[in-house]
C-alpha positions as CSV (number, residue, x, y, z in Angstrom):
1,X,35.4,-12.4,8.9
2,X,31.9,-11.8,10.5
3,X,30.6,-9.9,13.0
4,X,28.0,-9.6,15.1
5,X,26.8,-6.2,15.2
6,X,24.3,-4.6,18.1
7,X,21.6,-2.0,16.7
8,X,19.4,-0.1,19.5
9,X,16.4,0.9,18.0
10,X,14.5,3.1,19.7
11,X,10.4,2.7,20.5
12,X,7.6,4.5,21.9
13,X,7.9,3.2,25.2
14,X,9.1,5.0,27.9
15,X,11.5,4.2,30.7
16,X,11.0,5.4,34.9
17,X,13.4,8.4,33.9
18,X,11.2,9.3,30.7
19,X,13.8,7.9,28.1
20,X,12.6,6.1,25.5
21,X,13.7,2.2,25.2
22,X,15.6,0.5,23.1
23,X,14.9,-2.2,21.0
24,X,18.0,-4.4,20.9
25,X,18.5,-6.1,17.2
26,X,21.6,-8.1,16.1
27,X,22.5,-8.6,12.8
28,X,25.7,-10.7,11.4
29,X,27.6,-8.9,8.9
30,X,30.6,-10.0,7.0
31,X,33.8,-7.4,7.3
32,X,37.4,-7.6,6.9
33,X,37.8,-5.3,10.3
34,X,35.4,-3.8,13.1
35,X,36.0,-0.3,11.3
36,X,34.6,-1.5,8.2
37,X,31.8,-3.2,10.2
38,X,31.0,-0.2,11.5
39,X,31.0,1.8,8.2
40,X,28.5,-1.2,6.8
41,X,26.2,-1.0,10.2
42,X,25.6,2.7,9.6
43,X,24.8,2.4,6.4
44,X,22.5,0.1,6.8
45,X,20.7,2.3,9.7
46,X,20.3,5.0,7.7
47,X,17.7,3.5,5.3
48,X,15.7,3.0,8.6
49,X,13.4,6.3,9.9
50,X,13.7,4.9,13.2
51,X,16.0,6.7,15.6
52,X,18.8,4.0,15.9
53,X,22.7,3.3,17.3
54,X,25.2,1.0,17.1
55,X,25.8,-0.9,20.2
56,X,28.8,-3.2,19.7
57,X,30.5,-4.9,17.3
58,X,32.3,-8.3,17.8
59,X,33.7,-10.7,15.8
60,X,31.6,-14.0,15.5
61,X,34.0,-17.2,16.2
62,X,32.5,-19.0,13.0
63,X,35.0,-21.3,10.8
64,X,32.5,-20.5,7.8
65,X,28.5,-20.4,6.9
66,X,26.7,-23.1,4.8
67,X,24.1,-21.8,3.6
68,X,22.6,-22.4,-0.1
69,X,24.4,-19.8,-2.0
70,X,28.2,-20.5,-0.5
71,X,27.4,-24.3,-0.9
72,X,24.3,-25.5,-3.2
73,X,26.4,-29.0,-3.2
74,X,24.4,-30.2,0.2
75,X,21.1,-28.9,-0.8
76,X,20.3,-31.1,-3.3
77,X,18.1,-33.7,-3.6
């Protein structure tokens, strides 16, 4: 399964209340469950030095991806 997962990075800029802003990333990540998309998304966060969280996680309503690896068969010439 995929998911789209929600990363909030956060910036220099600074909101009316003084609260930094978040810069609002998606990334689609292959799991077999939300947990495990959860586990992968904070792993992935913690090679970053920027203060980040994870937003959301929801599964992507995809029937597969075509793409050059998972099928080289329509990419040639």
């Amino acid at each position: 399964m995929h998911y789209l997962v929600t990363i909030g990075y956060e910036t220099e800029q600074v909101d009316r209340n003084g609260n930094n802003r978040l810069q609002k990333l998606k990334y689609a990540l292959e799991a077999e469950s939300a947990e495990e998309a959860m586990l992968v998304a904070a792993k992935y966060r913690e090679g970053d030095i920027r203060a980040s969280e994870t937003l959301s996680i929801v599964k992507l309503p995809i029937e597969c991806v075509i793409d050059r690896k998972n099928t080289p068969e329509f990419y040639k010439s």
